[in-house]
N, C-alpha and C positions, 0 to 999 in steps of 0.2 A: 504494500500500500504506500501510496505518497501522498503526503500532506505538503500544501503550497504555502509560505506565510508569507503576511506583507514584511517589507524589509524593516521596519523597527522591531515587530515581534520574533525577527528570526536574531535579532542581532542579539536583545534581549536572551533569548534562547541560549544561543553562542555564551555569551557574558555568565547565564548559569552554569553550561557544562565549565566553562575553564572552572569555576570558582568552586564546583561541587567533586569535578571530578569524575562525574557520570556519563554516560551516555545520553543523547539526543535522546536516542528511542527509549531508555528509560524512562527521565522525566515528559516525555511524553506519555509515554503507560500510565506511569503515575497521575498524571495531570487530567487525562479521559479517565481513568479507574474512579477518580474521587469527583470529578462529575456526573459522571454514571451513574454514581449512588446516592448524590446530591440530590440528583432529579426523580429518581427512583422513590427515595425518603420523600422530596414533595408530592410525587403523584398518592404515596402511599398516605399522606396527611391528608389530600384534596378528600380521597374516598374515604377516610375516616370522619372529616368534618362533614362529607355529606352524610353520613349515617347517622351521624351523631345531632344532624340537625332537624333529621326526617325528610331531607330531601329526596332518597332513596330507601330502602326498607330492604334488608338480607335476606338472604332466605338460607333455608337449612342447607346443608351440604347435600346431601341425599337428593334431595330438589334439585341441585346444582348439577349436578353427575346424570341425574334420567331427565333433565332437558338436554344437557350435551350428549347424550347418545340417541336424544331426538333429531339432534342436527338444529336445534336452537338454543 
């Protein structure tokens, strides 16, 4: 995979590996790794606050599983 950055963010980038010592492609992993679950944790609050507010209603797991083997 290639990622393109604009030229202050790459220079930036550069300026970390000398100073850290790491690889590019590390702090890169690292850098999507903990965005990934940044946004994950958000999605995962949004559906809790709507439950939580009655905007949505759960239903059992059992219900969950013999609608998805309905095919909805």
């Amino acid at each position: 995979m290639q990622v393109r950055f604009k030229p202050g963010t790459e220079s930036r980038l550069n300026e970390l590996v000398a100073k850290t010592s790491r690889s590019t492609a590390d702090l890169i992993e690292d850098a999507m790794a903990g965005y990934l679950a940044e946004e994950t944790r958000n999605m995962l609050d949004g559906r809790y606050d709507d439950v939580k507010s009655g905007r949505v209603q759960p239903i059992h797991g059992e219900q969950a599983f013999a609608l998805q083997s309905l095919g909805g």
